[in-house]
Structures are given as structure tokens and as C-alpha cells.
C-alpha positions in Angstrom: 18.3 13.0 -50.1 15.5 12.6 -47.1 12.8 10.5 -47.7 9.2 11.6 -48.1 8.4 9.4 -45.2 11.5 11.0 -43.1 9.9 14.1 -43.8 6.6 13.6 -43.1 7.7 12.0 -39.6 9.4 15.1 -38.6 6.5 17.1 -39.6 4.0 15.1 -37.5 6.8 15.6 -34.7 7.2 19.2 -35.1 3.3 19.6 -35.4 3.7 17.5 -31.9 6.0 19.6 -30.1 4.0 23.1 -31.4 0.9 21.3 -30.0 2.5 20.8 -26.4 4.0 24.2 -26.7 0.7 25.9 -27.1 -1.1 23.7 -24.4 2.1 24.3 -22.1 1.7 28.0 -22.4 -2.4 28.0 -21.7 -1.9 25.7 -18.9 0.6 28.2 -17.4 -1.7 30.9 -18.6 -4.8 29.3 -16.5 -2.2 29.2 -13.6 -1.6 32.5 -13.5 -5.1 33.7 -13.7 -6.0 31.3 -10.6 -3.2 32.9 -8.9 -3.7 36.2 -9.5 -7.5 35.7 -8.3 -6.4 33.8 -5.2 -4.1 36.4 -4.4 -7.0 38.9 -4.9 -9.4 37.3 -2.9 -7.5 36.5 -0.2 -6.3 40.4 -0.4 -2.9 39.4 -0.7 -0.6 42.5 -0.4 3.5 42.9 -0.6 3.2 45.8 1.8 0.8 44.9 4.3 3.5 41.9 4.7 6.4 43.8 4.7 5.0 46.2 7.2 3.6 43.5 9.3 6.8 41.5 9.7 8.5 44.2 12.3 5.1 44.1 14.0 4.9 40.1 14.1 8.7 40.0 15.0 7.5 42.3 18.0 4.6 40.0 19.4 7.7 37.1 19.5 10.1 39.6 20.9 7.4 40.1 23.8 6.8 36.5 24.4 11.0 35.3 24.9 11.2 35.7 29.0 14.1 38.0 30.8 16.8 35.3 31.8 19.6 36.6 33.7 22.5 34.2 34.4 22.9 35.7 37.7 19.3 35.0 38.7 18.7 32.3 35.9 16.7 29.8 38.8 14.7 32.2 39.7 13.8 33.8 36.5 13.0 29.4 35.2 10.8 29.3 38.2 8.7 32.9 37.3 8.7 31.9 33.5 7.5 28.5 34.2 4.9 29.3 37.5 2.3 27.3 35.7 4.0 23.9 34.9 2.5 21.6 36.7 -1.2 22.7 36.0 0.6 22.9 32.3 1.8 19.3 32.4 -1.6 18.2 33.7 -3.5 19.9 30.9 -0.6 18.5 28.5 -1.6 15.0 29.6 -4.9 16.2 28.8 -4.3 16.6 25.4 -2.4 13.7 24.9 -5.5 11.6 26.3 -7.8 13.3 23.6 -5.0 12.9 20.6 -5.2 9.0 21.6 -8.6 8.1 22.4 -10.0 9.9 19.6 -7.0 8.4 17.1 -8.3 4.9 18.5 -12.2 5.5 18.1 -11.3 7.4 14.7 -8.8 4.5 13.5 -11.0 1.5 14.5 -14.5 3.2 12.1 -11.8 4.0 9.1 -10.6 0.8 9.3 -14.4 -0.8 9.5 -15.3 1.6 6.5 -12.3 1.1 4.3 -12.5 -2.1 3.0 -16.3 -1.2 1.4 -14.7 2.1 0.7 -11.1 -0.3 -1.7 -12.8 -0.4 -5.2 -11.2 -4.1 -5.7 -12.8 -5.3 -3.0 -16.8 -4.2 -2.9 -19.5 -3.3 -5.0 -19.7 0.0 -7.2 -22.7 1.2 -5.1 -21.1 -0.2 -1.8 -17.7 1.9 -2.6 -19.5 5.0 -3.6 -21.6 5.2 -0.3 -18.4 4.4 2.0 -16.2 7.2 0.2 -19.1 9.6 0.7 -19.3 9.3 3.9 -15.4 8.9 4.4 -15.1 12.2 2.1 -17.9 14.1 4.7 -15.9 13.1 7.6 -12.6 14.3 6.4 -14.1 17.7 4.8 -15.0 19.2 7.8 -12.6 21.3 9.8 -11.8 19.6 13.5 -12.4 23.1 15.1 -15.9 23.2 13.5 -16.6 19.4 14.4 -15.7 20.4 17.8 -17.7 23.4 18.3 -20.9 21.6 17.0 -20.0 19.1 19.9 -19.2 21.2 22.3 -23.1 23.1 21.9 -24.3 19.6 21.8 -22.2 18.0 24.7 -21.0 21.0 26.8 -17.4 22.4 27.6 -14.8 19.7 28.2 -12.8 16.9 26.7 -15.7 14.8 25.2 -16.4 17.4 22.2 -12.5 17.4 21.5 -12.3 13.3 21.4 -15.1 13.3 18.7 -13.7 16.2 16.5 -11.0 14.2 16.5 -12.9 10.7 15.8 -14.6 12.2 13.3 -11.8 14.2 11.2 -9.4 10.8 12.0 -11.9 8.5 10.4 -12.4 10.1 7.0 -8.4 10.7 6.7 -7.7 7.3 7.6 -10.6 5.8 5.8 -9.6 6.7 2.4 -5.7 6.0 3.6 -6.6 2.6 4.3 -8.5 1.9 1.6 -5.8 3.0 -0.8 -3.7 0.4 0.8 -6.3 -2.7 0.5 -6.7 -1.8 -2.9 -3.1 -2.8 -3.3 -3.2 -6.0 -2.3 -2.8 -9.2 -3.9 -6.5 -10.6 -4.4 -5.4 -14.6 -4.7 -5.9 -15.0 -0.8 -9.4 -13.6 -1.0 -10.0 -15.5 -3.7 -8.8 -18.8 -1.6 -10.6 -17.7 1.1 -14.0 -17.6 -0.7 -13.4 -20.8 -2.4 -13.4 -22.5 0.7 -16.4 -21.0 1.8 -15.9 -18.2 3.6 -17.9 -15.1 4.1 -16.9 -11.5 2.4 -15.9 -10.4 5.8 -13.8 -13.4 6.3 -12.3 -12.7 2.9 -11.2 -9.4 4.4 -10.0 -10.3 7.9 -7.9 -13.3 6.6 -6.8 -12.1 3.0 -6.4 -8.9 2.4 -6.1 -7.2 6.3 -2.7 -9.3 7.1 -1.2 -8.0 3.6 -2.1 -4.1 4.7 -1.6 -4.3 8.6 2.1 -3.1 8.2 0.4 0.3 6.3 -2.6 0.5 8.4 -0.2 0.5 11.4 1.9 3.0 9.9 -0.7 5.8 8.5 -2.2 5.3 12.0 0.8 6.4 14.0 1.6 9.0 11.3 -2.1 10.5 12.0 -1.5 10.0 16.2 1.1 12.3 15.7 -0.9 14.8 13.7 -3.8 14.7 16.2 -1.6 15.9 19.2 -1.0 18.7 17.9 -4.6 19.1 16.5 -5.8 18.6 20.3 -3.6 21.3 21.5 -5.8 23.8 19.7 -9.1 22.6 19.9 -9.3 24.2 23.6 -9.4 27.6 21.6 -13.1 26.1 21.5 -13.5 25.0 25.0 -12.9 21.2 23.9 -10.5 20.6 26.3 -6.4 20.3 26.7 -3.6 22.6 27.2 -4.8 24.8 24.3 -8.0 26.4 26.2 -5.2 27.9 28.6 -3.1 28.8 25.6 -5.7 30.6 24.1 -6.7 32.5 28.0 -2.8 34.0 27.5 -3.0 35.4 24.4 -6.6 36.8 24.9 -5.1 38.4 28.4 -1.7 39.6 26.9 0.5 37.3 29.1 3.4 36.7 27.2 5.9 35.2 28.7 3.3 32.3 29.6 2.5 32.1 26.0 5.9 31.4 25.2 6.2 28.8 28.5 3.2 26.9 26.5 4.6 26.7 23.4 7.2 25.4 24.4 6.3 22.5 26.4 3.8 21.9 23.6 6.8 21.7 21.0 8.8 19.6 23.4 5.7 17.2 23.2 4.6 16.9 20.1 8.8 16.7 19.2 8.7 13.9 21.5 5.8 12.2 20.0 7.2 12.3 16.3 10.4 10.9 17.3 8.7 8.1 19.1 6.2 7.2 16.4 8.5 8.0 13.6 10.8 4.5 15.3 7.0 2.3 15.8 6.8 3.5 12.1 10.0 2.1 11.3 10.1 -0.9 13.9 6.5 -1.6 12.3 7.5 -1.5 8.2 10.7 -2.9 9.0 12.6 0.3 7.7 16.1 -0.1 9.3 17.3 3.0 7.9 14.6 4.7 9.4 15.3 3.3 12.7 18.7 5.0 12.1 17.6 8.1 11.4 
């Protein structure tokens, strides 16, 4: 015979599961709904794609150069005319990736320990994570077109896009990763008398270098190739010549571009991805 109580606690169970049914099935119901508006607004349409696609697979088809093996040097040499003013614009870009990561990297860090909620005031956190949350919500491109009517053509507007954008990512990054550190050295550092900022340089900053280091690379890498299309805007690098081949139909230069900038960028994740690993001490990573 089962037990009243037995009873009882596989009615409360049942009762349990119907209740996570019926919230399963609104949640997926709420889902759907965003999706289907989403997909409405943003005029999503299975045969505008499928008749796109042969048209998209033509503007690639257009772009891969006419290599011949018997005139394969010659054919390189016409495909690839523009390398060194390419490399030249590519080093460009590179320049703006770092400087800005570095000018970014050094205010996220400065604004991420107010912005750790174990380590500052409720009104000091707020304020940092506003600002940090302003500075990461707006687009780079439109960052860099308000610099670029404010400071003119060039590389300056693309370095503080970048600065900008790199600062609010970071900021809340780094902040995440101060707020998992162990308090007892700030705690030792204050009860010997040192100052808040002390607190943070000596306790909790050696604990999160390691993750600072490592979200700062990770963002390095991102901002390369965020440089190479902020010269769509006339903010400087290898993307404003990038953009002059696609608005004058040239192909096979478009292709040569892409390229060098995949090379780069392919270049640049390998080398951070082992400072990543060198830096956390991942020796799997390494390996990989």
C-alpha cells in the first residue's frame, strides 16, 4: 500500500514537472514570436537568399585571378601590381590596431578596478560601468566617422575608434577579472596603511595580470581586423584602398587585398594565441 505521504510527494512532483512543462512551452512560444518578428523586420526571405547565392557566388567567381601555369610569374606579378603600396598600408593598419589597443587597454584598465563591484563603492561602480557601457555600445565605424569630421581624413580618427570601442570591451573584461580575486591582500595592504590605489596596484592587479594580459592580446587581434575596415571611412589603413576596388569594380585587386589581409590577421592570431598561452601558462595551448 503507498503511503499518503508517498502520494502526496509524487503529486507535488507531478504538479512540478506540469509547471515546468507549461513554462517550457511559453518560453519557446516567446522565442518563436521574437523570431518570427526579427525575421520580419529584417525582411528575411528564403528566396531572395536562394536567388542571391548564384549572384554572390558570381561577385567571388569575378574576384579569383586567371593563373596560367605556363605564365604563372607573370600572371603573380599582374594580380599582385600593388603589393608594396599594399604592404605599406598593411603596416598602416597594424600601427592603428596597436596604438589604439594600447591607449584603449591602459583607460580600461584605469577604469576597471572602480568599475569590480568587490572593490569600490556602489555609486563609484555605477558611474565607471556607465561610462565603460557608452564606450563599448557604440559602433567603431560610427566612432570613427565622428573623428574623422572632427579630426580630418587619416590614421588619427581610426586610433581613437579604436581607443574608444577597446576601452569599454576591456573595461568591463577586466573588471570581471578583479572581481575574482582573493581580497585578503587588499585587506593586508590597507592594514598597513596603504591607500585604495595602493590596495589595487599591490593586491589585487598582480592576482589578474595573467587575465588582463590575456583579454588584451585576444582584443589586439580583434582590432586588426577592425582597422582594416575603418578606411571604408577614410580613417586610415589598407581598408580605404580596399573599399576604392570595390567601389571601381577591380576585382582581381579585391581578391589580392583580401588576401594579404587574411594572411595578416592569420598571422596575428597565431602569434598572440602562443603570448596567450606563454602568458597563462597553458602548455597545451602552446601545442596547439
Amino acid at each position: 500500500m503507498i503511503s499518503a505521504a508517498a502520494r502526496g510527494a509524487e503529486h507535488a512532483w507531478r504538479a512540478r514537472r506540469r509547471r515546468q512543462r507549461i513554462g517550457l512551452s511559453v518560453w519557446i512560444t516567446v522565442f518563436l514570436l521574437a523570431l518570427s518578428v526579427a525575421a520580419q523586420v529584417g525582411e528575411v526571405s528564403l528566396s531572395r537568399l536562394l536567388a542571391g547565392l548564384p549572384m554572390a557566388a558570381d561577385y567571388v567567381w569575378r574576384t579569383i585571378p586567371a593563373l596560367r601555369w605556363d605564365s604563372l610569374g607573370a600572371d603573380l606579378a599582374e594580380w599582385m601590381w600593388g603589393l608594396d603600396l599594399w604592404i605599406g598600408l598593411l603596416l598602416d593598419t597594424l600601427l592603428i590596431a596597436y596604438t589604439g589597443t594600447v591607449l584603449g587597454a591602459a583607460a580600461a584598465l584605469l577604469l576597471s578596478f572602480p568599475a569590480a563591484a568587490t572593490l569600490a563603492p556602489r555609486w563609484a561602480v555605477a558611474a565607471a560601468r556607465r561610462v565603460l557601457e557608452l564606450a563599448r555600445t557604440v559602433p567603431t565605424l560610427v566612432f570613427a566617422l565622428i573623428f574623422v569630421y572632427a579630426f580630418g581624413l587619416g590614421p588619427l580618427a581610426g586610433v581613437l575608434a579604436i581607443a574608444l570601442h577597446t576601452m569599454g570591451a576591456l573595461g568591463k573584461l577586466f573588471a570581471e577579472v578583479h572581481e575574482n580575486a582573493d581580497l585578503r591582500p587588499v585587506e593586508a595592504v590597507r592594514a598597513a596603511g596603504g591607500t585604495w590605489a595602493q590596495a589595487m596596484r599591490l593586491g589585487v592587479l598582480p592576482q589578474s595580470l595573467p587575465g588582463v594580459l590575456s583579454f588584451g592580446l585576444l582584443r589586439f587581434e580583434i582590432n586588426v581586423r577592425e582597422a582594416s575596415v575603418l578606411g571604408i571611412v577614410g580613417a586610415g589603413g589598407i581598408g580605404e584602398e580596399l573599399y576604392l576596388s570595390v567601389r571601381q569594380f577591380s576585382y582581381p585587386d579585391i581578391s589580392a587585398i583580401l588576401l594579404l589581409i587574411l594572411l595578416t590577421v592569420s598571422a596575428i592570431d597565431l602569434l598572440c594565441g602562443r603570448l596567450r598561452a606563454g602568458v597563462i601558462g597553458a602548455e597545451d595551448l602552446r601545442a596547439a
